[in-house]
Each structure stands twice: as structure tokens, then as C-alpha cells.
C-alpha positions as CSV (number, residue, x, y, z in Angstrom):
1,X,67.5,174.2,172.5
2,X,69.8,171.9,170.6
3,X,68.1,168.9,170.7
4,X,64.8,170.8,169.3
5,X,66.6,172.5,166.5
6,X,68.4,168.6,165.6
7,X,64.9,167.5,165.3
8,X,63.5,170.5,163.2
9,X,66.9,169.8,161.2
10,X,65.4,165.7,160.9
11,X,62.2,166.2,160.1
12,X,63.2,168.8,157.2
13,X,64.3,166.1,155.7
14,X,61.5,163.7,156.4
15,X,59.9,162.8,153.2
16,X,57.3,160.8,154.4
17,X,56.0,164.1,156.5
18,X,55.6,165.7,153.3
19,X,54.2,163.1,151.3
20,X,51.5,162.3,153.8
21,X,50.6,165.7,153.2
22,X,50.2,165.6,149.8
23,X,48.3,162.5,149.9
24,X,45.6,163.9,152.1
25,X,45.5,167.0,149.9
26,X,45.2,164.7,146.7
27,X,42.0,162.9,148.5
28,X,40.5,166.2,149.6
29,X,40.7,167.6,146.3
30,X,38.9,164.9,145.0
31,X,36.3,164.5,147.9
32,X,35.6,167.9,146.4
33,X,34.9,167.1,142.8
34,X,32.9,164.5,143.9
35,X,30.5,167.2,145.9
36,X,31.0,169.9,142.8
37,X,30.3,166.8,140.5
38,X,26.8,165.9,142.3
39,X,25.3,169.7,142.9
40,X,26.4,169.9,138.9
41,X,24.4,167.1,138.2
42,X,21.5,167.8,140.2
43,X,21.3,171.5,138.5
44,X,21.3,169.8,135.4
45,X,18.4,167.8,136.3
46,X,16.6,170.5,137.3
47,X,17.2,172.5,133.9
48,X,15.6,169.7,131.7
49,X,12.9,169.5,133.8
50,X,12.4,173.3,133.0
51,X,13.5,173.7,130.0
52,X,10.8,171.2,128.7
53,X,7.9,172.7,131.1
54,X,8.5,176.1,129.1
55,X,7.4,174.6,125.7
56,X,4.4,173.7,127.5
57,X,0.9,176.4,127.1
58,X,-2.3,176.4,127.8
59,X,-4.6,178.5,125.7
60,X,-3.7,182.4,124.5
61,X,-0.3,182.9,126.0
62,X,-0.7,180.9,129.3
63,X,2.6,178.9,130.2
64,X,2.5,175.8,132.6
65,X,6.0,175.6,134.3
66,X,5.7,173.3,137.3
67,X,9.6,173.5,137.0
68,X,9.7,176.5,138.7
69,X,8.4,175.3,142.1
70,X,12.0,173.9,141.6
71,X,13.9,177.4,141.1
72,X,15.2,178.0,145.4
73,X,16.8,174.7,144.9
74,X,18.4,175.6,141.7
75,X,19.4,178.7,142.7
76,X,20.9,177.8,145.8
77,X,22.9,174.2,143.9
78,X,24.5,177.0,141.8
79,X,25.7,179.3,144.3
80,X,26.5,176.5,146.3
81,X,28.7,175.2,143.3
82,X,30.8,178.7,142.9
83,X,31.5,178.1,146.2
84,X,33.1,174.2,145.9
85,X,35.4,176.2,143.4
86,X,36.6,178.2,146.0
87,X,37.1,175.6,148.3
88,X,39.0,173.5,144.9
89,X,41.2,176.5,144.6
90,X,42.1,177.1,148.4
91,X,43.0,173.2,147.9
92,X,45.2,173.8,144.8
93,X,46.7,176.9,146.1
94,X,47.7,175.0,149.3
95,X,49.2,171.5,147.1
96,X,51.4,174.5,145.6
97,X,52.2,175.7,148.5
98,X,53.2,172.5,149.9
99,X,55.4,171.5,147.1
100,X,57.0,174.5,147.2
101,X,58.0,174.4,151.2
102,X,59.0,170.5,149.9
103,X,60.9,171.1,147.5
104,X,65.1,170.4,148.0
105,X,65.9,173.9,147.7
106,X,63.2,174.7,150.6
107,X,64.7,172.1,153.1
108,X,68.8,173.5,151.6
109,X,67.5,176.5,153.3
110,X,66.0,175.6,156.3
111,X,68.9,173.3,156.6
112,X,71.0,176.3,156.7
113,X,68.4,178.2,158.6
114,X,68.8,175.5,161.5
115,X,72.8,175.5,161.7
116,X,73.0,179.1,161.9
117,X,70.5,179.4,164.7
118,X,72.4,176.7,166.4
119,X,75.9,178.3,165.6
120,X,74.6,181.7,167.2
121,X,73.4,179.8,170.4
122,X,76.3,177.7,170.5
123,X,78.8,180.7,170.7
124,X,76.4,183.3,172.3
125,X,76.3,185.5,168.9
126,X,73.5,188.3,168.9
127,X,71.9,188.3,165.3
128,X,70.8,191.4,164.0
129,X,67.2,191.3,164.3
130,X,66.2,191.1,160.7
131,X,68.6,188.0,160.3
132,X,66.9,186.6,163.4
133,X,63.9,186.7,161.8
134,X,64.5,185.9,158.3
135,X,65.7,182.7,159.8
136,X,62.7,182.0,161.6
137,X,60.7,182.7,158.4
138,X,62.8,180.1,156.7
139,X,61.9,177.6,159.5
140,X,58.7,178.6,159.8
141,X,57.7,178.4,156.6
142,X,58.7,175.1,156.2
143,X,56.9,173.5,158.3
144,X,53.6,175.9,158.8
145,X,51.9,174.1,155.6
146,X,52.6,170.7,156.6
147,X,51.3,171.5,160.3
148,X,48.4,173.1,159.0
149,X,47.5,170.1,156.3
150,X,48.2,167.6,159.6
151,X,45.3,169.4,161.5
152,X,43.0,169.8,158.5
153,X,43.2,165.6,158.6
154,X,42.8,165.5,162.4
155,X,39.8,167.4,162.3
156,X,38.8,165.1,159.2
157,X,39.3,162.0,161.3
158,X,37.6,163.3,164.1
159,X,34.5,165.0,162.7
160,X,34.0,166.5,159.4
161,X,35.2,163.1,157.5
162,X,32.0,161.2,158.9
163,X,29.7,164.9,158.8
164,X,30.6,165.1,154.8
165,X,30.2,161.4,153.6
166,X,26.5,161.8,155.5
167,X,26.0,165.0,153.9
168,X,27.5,163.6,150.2
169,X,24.7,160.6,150.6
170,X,22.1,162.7,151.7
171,X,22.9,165.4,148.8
172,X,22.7,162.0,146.0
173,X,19.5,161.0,147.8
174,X,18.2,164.1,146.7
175,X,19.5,164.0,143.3
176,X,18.2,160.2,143.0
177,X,14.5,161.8,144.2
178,X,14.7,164.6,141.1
179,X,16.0,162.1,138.9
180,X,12.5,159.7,139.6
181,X,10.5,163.2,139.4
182,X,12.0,163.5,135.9
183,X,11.8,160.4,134.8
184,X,7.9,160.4,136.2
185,X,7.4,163.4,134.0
186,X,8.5,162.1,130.8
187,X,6.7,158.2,131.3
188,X,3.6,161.4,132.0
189,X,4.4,162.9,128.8
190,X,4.3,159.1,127.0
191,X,1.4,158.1,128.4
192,X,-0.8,161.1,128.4
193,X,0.7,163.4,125.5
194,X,2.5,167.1,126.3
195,X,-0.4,168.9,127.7
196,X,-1.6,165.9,130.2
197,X,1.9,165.1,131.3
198,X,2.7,168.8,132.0
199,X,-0.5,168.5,133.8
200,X,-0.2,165.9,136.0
201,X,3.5,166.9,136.7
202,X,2.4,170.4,137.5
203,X,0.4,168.6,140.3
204,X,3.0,166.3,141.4
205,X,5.4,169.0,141.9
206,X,3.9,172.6,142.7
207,X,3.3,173.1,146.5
208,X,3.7,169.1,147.0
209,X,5.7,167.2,150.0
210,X,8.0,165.8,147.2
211,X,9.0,169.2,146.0
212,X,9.8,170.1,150.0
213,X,11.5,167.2,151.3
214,X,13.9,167.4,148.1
215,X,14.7,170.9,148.7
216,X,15.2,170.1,152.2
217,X,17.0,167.3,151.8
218,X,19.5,169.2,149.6
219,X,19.7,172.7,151.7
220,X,20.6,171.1,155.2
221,X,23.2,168.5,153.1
222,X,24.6,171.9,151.5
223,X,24.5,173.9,154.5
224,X,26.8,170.7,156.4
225,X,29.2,171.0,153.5
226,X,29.5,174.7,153.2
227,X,30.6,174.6,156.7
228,X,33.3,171.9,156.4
229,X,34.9,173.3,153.2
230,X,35.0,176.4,154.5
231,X,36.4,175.7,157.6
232,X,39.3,172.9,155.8
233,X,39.4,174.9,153.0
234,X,39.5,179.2,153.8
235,X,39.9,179.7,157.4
236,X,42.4,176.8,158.9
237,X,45.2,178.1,155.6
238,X,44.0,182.1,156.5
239,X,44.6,181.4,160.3
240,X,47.9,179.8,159.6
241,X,49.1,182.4,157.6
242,X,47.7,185.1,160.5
243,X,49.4,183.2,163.0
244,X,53.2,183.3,160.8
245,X,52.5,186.7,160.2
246,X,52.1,187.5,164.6
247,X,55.3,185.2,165.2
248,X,56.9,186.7,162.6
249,X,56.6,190.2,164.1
250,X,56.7,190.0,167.7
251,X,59.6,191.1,168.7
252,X,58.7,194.5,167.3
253,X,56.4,195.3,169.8
């Protein structure tokens, strides 16, 4: 009991525990902007390619918009970016968090948490139960963030780190693709005029292989992603803060 409440009393004032953390949760934030970055830009490539296919008619009141073979894609890129905002702000929230539970007058009071939980067993003294738990909330809290952060990077280092760089390359593949299929549209449009490049793009891109790979290229890398940010970014933090909230209130029961 002593020795493990002169250790919790060392490592409050560890800085390098804390900084690590921050550190990791610095990179992750902007592993994240990368991924929000690239969907962004691959929605925007898909809206010129639109937006210039709806100026485009043939005859009375007949549109060509081969752009819109493109629309599943878009649609999912721009729920999919909503949700990298929720995983940015879990991330924020969290570096708060963590500055907070870092800050001197967080580790004055687990500091004082710690010697009064080792005064009481010292000299046998029964603490009222809501002092014994406001101290444990003072220790716990202290150290649940940092804990929390530590396993987000194991699970990185393990798996997900490897899982999201594949799924970040496979997700610019697909961008890189869409950026040729524009750029192939307007050489079209150069070569051929506005109705023959609308034409010939309309045939490159409605119903064809290129349309479907690049859609599946992008929905499995999006699908990889969605699982690791929410995962690092919603349920590890939620399941910490569950798992405080049961050790908290134990004793009650």
C-alpha cells in the first residue's frame, strides 16, 4: 500500500508522462487533418467535375451530367468528412482534458490526495465515505487521461497506425484517379469543343470500371478509417470515463 501510493505520488509529478501524451495527441490531431484535408479535396474534385457537366445540353431542355454517376461517392466523402470533425473534436476535447489533469494545480491536489490516503492508512483512520471518494476522484482523475492516451498509442503501434497510413494512400490513390478523370475531361473539352468533350466524358464515366474501382477504392479506405477514428477517437475516452464513473461508485452498492 505505501510503496504504490509513493509511486502514484512520483509519477504525478512526472513530466515526461504528460508530455508524451501530449505529443501523441498533437500527431493524431494532425493525422486527422490530413484524412479531413484529402476527402475535402476529393469532394472538391468531384464538384467541378459537376458543376461544369450541368452547363452542358443537348437539344430542347436535355442535360448531359456524366458527373452524377459520381454523386454515392460524393455523398458518402461528405458525410464521411462531418464525421473526421467529430473525431478532431473528441481529440481537442481530450488535449483539454489532458492539460487540465497536467496542470500544477491538478498534481497540488493529487499530491495532497496521496498523503492523506497514506496518513489515514498509516494511523488506521476511517474516512467518511464521501472524503474517501473525493480522494480517489482526485487520483483518479489524474491519471485516467494519460492512461487512456497511453493505450490509444499502443493500439496505434500495434494496429491501427499501419491500417490508417494504408487506408490514407489508398484514399489519395483515389483522389489521384478523379484528378486524371478531370483533367481527361477538360484536354476532352480542348480538343473536341463543350458538347464532344461532355460526350466522350459521359462515356468514360457513366456505368464504366473507372467510375467503380474509384468509388471502391474510396468506400473500403473510408470504411478502415471510420473504424479507427472512432474507436481512438469516441469509444476508448467514453469507456474511460464509464469505467471512473463504476470505480467511483462502488462502494455504494
Amino acid at each position: 500500500m505505501a510503496a504504490g501510493l509513493v509511486a502514484l505520488l512520483a509519477l504525478t509529478w512526472l513530466a515526461d508522462l504528460d508530455a508524451a501524451a501530449q505529443v501523441y495527441l498533437k500527431e493524431a490531431l494532425t493525422n486527422n487533418l490530413l484524412i479531413y484535408a484529402s476527402a475535402r479535396t476529393i469532394n472538391a474534385i468531384i464538384s467541378v467535375i459537376q458543376s461544369v457537366e450541368i452547363s452542358v445540353s443537348l437539344g430542347a431542355g436535355v442535360a448531359v451530367h456524366p458527373g452524377e454517376a459520381l454523386d454515392p461517392l460524393n455523398d458518402l466523402i461528405e458525410r464521411f468528412s462531418g464525421f473526421v470533425l467529430y473525431g478532431l473534436a473528441g481529440l481537442g476535447l481530450q488535449q483539454v482534458v489532458l492539460t487540465a489533469t497536467s496542470s500544477l494545480a491538478a498534481k497540488i491536489l493529487t499530491s495532497v490526495a496521496v498523503a492523506a490516503a497514506f496518513g489515514a492508512w498509516l494511523w488506521r483512520i476511517s474516512l467518511p465515505a464521501w472524503l474517501h471518494r473525493l480522494l480517489v476522484l482526485l487520483i483518479i482523475v489524474r491519471f485516467a487521461f494519460v492512461v487512456e492516451v497511453g493505450l490509444s498509442w499502443s493500439l496505434d503501434r500495434l494496429y491501427f497506425e499501419a491500417q490508417e497510413k494504408q487506408a490514407l494512400s489508398t484514399l489519395d490513390i483515389a483522389r489521384n484517379r478523379l484528378q486524371d478523370v478531370r483533367n481527361n475531361y477538360m484536354q476532352a473539352m480542348d480538343e473536341n469543343g463543350l458538347f464532344g468533350g461532355a460526350w466522350q466524358t459521359a462515356k468514360a464515366i457513366v456505368g464504366s470500371d473507372e467510375e467503380q474501382g474509384i468509388t471502391d477504392l474510396a468506400a473500403g479506405a473510408i470504411v478502415q478509417l471510420i473504424v479507427i477514428i472512432l474507436i481512438k477517437s469516441v469509444l476508448l475516452p467514453l469507456g474511460f470515463v464509464w469505467v471512473l464513473w463504476r470505480v467511483l461508485w462502488w462502494r455504494e452498492r
